[in-house]
Structures are given as C-alpha cells and as structure tokens.
N, C-alpha and C positions, 0 to 999 in steps of 0.2 A: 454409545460409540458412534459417531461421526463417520461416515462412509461418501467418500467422494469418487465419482465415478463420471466419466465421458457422456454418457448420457444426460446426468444431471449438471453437468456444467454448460454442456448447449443446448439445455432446457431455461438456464438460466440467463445465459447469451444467444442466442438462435443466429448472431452474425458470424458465429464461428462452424453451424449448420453440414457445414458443407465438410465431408467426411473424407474427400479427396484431396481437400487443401489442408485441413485439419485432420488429422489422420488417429485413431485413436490413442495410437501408441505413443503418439509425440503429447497431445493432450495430457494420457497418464503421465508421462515423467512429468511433465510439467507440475500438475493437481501432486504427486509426491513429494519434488521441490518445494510446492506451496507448504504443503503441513510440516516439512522439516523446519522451512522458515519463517514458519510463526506458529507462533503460542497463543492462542485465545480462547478465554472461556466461556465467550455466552457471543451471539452474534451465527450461530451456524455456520452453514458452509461457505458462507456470501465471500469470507475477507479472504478465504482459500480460492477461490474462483475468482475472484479479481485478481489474485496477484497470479495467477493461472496464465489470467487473460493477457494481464502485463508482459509477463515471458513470451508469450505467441506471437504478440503487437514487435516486440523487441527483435524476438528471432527473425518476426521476417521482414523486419528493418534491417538485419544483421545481412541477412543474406542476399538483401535488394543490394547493398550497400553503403545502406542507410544506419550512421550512425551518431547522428549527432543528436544533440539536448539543446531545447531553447527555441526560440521564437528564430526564424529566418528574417533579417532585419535588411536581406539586398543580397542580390546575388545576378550575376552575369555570365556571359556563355564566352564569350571570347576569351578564349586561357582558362577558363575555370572558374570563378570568383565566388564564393560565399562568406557569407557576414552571418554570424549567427549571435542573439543575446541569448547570456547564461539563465536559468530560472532564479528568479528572486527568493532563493531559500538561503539557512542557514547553517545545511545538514546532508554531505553528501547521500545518505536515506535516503532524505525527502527530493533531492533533484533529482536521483534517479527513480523513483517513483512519480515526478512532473514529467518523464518523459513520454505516457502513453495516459489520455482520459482514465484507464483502467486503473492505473497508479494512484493519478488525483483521488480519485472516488478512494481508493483505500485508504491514501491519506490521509484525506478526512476523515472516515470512517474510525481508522486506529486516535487520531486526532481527540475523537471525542469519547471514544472508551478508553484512552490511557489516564485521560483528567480524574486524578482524584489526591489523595494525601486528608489530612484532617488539621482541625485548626481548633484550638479550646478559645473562647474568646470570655469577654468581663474580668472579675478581678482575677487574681493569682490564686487564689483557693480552689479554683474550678478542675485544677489540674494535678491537685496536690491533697494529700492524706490531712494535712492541717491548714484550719485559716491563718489569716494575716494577724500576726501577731504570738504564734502559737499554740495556741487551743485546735485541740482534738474534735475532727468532724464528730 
C-alpha cells in the first residue's frame, strides 16, 4: 500500500522545504488530489508527487495572479500589454500539465508508461486457431 505523506514529498523536492510557505496541510490535500487523480501501477510515489508539485507551482501562481500558460512572447508596462504563445500540444491534459516543469516531467513520465497495445505480426495464422488455407494448428 502506497503511503504518501508531507514529509516524503519534500524529501523528494527539498524546494518545497520550507514548511511556512508549504504548509503541511496544504501539501496533504494536494498528495490526496494526486492519488484521486491518477491511477498508476508501478512507478511509486514519484508521478503522485509531481503532480503534488504541479498543484503547489499552480496555486501559487493562482494567488500571485499568475495565470496564464505558454511562453511570454512580449510584454509591456504602459497599459498592460502581454503576449503570450499557447503550448505546442494536442490535449488540453497535456497543456495544463506544460504549465509548471513539474507537469512536464510527469508528462513525460505518463508519456512512456502509457505506451503499450500489442501487435501479431508475419502471416495471418499467427493470430488465429487455423493456418491459411484451413488446416487446424
């Protein structure tokens, strides 16, 4: 059974350390968020603690009032001005997951343990109770 806890999460981040800014309680709900929101079965606590991390990076974007997604492509101070490009994804997922490194890394992470499916390849009997033509394996 998988036990994630405040402790082992800024064991595993140490920039989140700091226990006045990061505050246990807000950490937990976060790490519970994490496991509600995903399912994995091999990979440990890691892809729960990054997306942990995600949420923290977020909120306190949320609360600077910081929230936008994408590359700052120009921005000026006279009246306000920002220009921002969107991330180069596919999958509103995956862009709100390009919006904090923490995200990326899981990205990737999910990225390469969701690859799978199976494939029979050579003739058509490979896949089937009888060869080509009829005749019984």
């Amino acid at each position: 059974n998988l036990t994630l806890s405040p402790d082992g999460f800024r064991a595993r981040f140490p920039e989140f350390s700091d226990a006045e800014k990061y505050p246990d309680a807000i950490v937990s709900v976060f790490l519970f968020r994490s496991r509600n929101w995903l399912s994995v079965s091999s990979g440990g606590d890691d892809p729960y603690y990054l997306l942990a991390a995600h949420f923290l990076i977020l909120s306190g974007m949320r609360a600077a009032g910081e929230s936008q997604f994408g590359i700052t492509t120009s921005a000026s101070v006279g009246s306000v001005s920002v220009s921002v490009q969107a991330p180069q994804t596919k999958k509103a997922w995956q862009a709100w997951l390009a919006g904090t490194p923490y995200g990326q890394e899981l990205w990737a992470w999910l990225s390469l343990k969701s690859a799978g499916g199976w494939s029979v390849g050579g003739l058509p009997e490979r896949s089937a109770f009888r060869k080509v033509g009829g005749i019984f394996l």
